[in-house]
PDB file as gemmi writes it, atoms N, CA and C in Angstrom:
CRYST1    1.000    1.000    1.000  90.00  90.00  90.00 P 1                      
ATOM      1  N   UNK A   1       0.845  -1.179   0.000  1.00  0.00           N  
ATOM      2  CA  UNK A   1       0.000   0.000   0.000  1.00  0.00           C  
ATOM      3  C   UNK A   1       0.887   1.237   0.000  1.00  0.00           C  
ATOM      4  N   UNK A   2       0.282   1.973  -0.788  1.00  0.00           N  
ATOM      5  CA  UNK A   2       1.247   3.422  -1.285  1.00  0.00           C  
ATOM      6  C   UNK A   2       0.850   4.767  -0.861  1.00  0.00           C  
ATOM      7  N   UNK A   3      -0.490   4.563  -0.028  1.00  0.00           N  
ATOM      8  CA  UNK A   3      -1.364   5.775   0.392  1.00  0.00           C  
ATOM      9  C   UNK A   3      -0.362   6.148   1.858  1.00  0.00           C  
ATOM     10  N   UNK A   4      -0.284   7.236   1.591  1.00  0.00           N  
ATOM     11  CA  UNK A   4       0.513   8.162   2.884  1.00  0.00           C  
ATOM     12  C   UNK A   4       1.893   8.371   2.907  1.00  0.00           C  
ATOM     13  N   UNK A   5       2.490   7.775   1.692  1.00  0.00           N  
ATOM     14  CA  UNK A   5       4.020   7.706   1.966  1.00  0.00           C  
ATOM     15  C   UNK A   5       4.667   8.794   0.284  1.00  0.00           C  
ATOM     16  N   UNK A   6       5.618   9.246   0.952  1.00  0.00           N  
ATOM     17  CA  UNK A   6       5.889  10.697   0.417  1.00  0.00           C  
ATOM     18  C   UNK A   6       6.730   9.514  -1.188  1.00  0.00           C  
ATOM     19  N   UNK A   7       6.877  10.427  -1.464  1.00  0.00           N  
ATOM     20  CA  UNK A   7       7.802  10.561  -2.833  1.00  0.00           C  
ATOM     21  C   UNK A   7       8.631   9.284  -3.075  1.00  0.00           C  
ATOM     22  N   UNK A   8      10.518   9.574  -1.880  1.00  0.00           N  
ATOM     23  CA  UNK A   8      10.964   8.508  -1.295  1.00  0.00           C  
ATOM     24  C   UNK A   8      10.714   7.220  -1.246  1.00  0.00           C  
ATOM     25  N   UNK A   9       9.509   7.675  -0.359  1.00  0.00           N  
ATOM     26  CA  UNK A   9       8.963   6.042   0.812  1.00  0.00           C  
ATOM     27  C   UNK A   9       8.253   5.431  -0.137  1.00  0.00           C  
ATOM     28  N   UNK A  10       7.488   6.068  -1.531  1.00  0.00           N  
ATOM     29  CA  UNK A  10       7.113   4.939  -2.310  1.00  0.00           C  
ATOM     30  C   UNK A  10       8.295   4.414  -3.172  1.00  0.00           C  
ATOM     31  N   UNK A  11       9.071   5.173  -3.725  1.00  0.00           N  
ATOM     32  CA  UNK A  11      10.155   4.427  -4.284  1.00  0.00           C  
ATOM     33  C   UNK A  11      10.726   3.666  -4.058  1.00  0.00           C  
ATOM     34  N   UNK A  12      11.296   3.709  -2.697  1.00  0.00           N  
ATOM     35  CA  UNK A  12      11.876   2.504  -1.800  1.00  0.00           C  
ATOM     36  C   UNK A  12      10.936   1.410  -1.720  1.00  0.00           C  
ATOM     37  N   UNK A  13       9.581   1.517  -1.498  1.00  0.00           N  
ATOM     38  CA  UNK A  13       8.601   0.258  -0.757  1.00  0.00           C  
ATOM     39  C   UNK A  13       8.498  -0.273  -2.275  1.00  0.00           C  
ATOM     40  N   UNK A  14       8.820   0.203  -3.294  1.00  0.00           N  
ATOM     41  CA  UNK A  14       8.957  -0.760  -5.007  1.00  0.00           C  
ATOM     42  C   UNK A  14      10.188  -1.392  -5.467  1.00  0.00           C  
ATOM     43  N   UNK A  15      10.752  -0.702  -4.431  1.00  0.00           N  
ATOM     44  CA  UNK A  15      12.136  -1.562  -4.856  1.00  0.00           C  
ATOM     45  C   UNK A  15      12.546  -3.227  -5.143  1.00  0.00           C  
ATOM     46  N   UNK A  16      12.510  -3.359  -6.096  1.00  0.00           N  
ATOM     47  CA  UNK A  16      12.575  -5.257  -6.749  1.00  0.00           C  
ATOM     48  C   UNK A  16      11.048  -5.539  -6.662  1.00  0.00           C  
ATOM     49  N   UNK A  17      10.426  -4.874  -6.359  1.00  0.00           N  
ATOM     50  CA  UNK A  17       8.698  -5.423  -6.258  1.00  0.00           C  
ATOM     51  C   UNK A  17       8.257  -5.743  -7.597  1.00  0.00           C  
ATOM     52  N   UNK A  18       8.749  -5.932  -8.789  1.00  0.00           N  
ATOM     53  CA  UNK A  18       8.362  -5.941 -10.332  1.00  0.00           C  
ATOM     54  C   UNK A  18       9.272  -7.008 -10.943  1.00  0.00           C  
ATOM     55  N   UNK A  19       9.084  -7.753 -11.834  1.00  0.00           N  
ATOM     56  CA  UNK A  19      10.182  -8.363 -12.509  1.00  0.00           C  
ATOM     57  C   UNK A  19       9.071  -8.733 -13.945  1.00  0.00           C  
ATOM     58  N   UNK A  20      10.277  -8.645 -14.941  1.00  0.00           N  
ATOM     59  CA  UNK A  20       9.458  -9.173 -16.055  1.00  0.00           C  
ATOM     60  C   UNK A  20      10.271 -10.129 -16.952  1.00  0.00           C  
ATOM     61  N   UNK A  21       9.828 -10.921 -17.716  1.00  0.00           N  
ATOM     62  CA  UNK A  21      10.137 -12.008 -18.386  1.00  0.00           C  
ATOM     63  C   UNK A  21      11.175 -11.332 -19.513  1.00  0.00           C  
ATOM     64  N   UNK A  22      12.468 -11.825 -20.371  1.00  0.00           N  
ATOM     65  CA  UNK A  22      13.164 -11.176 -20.979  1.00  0.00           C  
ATOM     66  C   UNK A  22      12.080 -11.290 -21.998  1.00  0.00           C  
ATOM     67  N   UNK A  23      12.352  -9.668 -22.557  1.00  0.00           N  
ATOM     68  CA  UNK A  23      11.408  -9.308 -23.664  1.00  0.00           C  
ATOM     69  C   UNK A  23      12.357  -9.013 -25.192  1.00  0.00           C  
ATOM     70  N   UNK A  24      13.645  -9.770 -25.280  1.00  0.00           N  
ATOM     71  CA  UNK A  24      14.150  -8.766 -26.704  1.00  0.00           C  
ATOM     72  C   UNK A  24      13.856  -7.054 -26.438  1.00  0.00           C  
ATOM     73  N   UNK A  25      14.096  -6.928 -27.221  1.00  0.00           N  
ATOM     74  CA  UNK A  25      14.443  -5.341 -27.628  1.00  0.00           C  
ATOM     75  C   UNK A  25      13.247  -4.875 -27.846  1.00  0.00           C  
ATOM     76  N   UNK A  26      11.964  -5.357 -27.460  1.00  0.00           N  
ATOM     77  CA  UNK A  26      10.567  -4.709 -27.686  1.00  0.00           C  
ATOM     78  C   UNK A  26      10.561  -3.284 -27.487  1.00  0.00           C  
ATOM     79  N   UNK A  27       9.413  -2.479 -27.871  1.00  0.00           N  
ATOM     80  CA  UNK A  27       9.010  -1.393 -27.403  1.00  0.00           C  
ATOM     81  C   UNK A  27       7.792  -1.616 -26.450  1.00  0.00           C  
ATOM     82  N   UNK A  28       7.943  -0.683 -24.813  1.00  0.00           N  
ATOM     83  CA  UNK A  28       6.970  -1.443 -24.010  1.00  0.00           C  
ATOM     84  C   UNK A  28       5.775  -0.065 -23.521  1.00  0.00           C  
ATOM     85  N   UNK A  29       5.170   0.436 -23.634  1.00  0.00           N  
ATOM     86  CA  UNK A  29       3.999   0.800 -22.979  1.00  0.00           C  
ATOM     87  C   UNK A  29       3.240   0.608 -21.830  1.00  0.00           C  
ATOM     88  N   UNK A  30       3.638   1.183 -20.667  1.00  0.00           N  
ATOM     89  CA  UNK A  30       3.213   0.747 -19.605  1.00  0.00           C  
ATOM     90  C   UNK A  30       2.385   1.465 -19.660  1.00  0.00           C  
ATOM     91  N   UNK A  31       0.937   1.216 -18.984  1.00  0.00           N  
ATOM     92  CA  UNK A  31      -0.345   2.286 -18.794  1.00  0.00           C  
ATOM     93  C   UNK A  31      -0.853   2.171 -17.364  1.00  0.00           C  
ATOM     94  N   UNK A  32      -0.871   3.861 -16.819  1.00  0.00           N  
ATOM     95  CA  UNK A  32      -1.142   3.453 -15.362  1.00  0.00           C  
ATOM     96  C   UNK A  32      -1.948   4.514 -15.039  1.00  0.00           C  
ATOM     97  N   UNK A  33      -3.546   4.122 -14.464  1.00  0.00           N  
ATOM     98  CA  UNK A  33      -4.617   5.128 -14.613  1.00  0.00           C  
ATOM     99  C   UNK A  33      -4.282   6.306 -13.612  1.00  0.00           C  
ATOM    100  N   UNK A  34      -3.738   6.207 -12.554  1.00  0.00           N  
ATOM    101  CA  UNK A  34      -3.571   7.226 -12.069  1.00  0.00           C  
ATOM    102  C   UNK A  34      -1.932   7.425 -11.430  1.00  0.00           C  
ATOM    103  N   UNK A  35      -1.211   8.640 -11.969  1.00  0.00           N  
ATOM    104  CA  UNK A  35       0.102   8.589 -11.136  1.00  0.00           C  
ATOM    105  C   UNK A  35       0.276   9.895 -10.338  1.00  0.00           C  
ATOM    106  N   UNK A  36       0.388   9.317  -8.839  1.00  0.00           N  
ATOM    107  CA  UNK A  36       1.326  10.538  -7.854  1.00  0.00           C  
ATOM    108  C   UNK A  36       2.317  10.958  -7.708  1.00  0.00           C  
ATOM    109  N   UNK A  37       3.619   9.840  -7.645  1.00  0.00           N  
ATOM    110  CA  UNK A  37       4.618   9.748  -7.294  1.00  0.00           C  
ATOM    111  C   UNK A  37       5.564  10.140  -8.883  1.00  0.00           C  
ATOM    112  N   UNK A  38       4.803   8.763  -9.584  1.00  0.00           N  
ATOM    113  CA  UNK A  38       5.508   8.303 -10.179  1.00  0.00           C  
ATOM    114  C   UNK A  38       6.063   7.175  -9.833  1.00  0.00           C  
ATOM    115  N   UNK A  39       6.449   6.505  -8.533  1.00  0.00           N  
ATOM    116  CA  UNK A  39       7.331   5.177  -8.230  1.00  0.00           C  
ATOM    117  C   UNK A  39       6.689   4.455  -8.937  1.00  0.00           C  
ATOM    118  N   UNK A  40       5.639   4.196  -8.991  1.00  0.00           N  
ATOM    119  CA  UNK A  40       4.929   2.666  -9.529  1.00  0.00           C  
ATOM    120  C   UNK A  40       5.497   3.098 -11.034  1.00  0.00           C  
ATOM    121  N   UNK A  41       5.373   3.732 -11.772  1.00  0.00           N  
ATOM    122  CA  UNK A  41       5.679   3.487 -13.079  1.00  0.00           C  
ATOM    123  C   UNK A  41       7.364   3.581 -13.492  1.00  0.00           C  
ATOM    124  N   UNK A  42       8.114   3.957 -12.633  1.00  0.00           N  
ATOM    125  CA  UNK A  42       9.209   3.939 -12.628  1.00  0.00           C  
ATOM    126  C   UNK A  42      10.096   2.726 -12.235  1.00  0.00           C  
ATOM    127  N   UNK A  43       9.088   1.638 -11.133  1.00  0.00           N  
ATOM    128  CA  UNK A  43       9.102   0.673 -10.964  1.00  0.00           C  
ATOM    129  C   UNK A  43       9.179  -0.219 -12.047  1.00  0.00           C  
ATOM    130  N   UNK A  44       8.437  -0.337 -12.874  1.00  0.00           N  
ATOM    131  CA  UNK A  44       7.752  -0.968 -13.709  1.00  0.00           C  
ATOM    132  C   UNK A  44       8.680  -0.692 -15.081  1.00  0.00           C  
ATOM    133  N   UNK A  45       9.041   0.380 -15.251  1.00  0.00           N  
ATOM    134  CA  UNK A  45       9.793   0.529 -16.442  1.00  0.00           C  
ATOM    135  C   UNK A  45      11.179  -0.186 -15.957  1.00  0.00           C  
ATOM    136  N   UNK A  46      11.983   0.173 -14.850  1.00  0.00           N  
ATOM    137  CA  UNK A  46      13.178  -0.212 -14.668  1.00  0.00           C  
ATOM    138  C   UNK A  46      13.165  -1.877 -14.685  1.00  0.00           C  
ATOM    139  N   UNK A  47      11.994  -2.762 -14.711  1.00  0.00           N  
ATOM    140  CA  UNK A  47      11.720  -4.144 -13.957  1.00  0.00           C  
ATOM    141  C   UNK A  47      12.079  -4.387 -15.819  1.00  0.00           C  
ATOM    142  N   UNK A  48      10.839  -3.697 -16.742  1.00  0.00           N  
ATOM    143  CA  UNK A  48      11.088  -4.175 -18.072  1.00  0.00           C  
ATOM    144  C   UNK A  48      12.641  -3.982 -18.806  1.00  0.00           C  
ATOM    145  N   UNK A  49      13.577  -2.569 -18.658  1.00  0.00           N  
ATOM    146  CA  UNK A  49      14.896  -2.454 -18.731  1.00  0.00           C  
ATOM    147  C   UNK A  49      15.347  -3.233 -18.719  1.00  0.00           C  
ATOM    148  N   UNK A  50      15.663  -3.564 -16.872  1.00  0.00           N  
ATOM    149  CA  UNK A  50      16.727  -5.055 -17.198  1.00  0.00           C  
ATOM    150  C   UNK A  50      16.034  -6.357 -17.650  1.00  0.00           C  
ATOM    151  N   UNK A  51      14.730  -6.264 -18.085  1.00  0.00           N  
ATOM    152  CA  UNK A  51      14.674  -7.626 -19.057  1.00  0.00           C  
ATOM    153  C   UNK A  51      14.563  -7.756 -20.340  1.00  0.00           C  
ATOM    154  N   UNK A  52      15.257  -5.958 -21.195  1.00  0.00           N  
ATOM    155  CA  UNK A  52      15.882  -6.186 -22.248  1.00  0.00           C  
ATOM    156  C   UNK A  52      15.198  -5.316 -23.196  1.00  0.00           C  
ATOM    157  N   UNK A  53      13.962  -4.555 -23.075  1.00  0.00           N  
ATOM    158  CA  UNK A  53      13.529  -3.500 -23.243  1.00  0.00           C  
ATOM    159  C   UNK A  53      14.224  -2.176 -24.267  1.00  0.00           C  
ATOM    160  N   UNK A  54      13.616  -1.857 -25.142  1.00  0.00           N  
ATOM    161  CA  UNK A  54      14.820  -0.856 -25.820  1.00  0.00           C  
ATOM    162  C   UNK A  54      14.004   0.291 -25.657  1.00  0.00           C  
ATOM    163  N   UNK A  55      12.325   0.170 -25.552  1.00  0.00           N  
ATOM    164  CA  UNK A  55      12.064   1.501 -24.786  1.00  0.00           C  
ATOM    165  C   UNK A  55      10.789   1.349 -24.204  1.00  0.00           C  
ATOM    166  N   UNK A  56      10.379   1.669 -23.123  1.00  0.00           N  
ATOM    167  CA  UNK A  56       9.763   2.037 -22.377  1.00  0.00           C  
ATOM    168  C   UNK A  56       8.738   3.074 -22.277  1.00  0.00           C  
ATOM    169  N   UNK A  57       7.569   3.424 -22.586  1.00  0.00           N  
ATOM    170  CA  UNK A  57       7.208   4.888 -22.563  1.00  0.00           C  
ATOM    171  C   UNK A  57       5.667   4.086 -21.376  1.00  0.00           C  
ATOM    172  N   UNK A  58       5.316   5.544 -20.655  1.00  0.00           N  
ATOM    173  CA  UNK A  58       4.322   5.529 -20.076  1.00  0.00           C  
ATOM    174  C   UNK A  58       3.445   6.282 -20.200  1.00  0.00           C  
ATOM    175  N   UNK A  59       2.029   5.761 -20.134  1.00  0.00           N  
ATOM    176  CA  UNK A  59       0.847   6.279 -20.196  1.00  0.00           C  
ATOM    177  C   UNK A  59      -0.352   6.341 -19.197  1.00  0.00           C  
ATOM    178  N   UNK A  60      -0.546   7.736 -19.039  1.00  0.00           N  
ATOM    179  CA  UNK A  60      -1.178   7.331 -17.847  1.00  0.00           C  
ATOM    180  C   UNK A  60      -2.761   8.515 -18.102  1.00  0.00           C  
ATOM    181  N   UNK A  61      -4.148   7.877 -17.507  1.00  0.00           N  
ATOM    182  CA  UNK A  61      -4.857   8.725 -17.785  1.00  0.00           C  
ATOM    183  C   UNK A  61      -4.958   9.854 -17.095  1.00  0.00           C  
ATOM    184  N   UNK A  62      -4.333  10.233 -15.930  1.00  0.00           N  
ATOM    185  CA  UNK A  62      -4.587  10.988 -14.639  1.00  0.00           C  
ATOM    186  C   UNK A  62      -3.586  11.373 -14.157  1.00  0.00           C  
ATOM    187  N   UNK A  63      -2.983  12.269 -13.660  1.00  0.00           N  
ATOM    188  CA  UNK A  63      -2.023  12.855 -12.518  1.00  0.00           C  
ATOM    189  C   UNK A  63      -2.342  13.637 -11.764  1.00  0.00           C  
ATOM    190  N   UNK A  64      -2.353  12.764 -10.100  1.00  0.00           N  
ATOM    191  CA  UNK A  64      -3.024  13.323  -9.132  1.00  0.00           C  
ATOM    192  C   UNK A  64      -2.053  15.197  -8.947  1.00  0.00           C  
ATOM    193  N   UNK A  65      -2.793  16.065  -8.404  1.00  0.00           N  
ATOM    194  CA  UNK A  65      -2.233  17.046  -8.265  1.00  0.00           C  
ATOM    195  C   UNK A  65      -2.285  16.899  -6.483  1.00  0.00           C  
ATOM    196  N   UNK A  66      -0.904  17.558  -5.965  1.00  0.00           N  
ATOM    197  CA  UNK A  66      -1.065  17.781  -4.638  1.00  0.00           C  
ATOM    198  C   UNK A  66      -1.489  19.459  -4.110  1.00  0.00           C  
ATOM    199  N   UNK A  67      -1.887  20.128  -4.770  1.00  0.00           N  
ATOM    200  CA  UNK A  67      -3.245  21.252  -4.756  1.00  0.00           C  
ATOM    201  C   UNK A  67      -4.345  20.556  -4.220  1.00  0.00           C  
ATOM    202  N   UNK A  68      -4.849  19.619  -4.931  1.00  0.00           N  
ATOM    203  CA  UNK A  68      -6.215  18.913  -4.660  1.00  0.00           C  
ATOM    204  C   UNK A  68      -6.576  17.860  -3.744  1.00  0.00           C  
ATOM    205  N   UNK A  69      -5.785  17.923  -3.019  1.00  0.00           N  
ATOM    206  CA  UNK A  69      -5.234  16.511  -1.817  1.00  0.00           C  
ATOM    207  C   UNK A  69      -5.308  15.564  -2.940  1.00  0.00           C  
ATOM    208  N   UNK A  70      -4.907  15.178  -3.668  1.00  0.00           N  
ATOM    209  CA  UNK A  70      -4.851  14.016  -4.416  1.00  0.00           C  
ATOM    210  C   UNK A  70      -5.402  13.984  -5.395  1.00  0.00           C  
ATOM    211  N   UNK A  71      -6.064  14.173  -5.588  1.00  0.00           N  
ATOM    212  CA  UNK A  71      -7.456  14.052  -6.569  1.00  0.00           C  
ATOM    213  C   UNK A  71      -7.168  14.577  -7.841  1.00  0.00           C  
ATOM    214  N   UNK A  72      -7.833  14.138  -8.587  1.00  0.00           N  
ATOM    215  CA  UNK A  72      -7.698  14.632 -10.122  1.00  0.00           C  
ATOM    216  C   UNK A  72      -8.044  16.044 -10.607  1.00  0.00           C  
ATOM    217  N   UNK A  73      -7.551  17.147 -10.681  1.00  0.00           N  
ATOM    218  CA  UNK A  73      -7.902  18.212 -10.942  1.00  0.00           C  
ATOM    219  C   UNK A  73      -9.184  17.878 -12.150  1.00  0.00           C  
ATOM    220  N   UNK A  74      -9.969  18.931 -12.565  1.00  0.00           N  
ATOM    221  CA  UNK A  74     -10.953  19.091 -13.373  1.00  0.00           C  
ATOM    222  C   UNK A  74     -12.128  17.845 -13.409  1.00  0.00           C  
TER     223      UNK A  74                                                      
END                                                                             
């Protein structure tokens, strides 16, 4: 669980939490409906990297703003 923990503390609590199967040199698309931090998708890209990945891009529908306690502006 990722609710309450700053910037840091989610990066760290993802650390090795991801692994992915070697993929060749694919192009990978991660899609993640909502991002705060960022750790989770940074997670997730670095997990596909070392399994061989030549690029990575992320998509996400939402980025919480911390103006809005969290929440999705508009």
């Amino acid at each position: 669980d990722q609710a309450g923990l700053d910037a840091a503390r989610r990066r760290s609590n993802l650390a090795g939490a991801f692994a992915a199967a070697p993929c060749g040199q694919a192009s990978v698309v991660v899609v993640d409906d909502l991002v705060t931090t960022g750790a989770t998708a940074a997670a997730c890209s670095e997990a596909l990297l070392r399994a061989g990945a030549a690029t990575v891009v992320t998509v996400t529908a939402c980025r919480a703003d911390r103006r809005s306690r969290g929440r999705c502006p508009g």
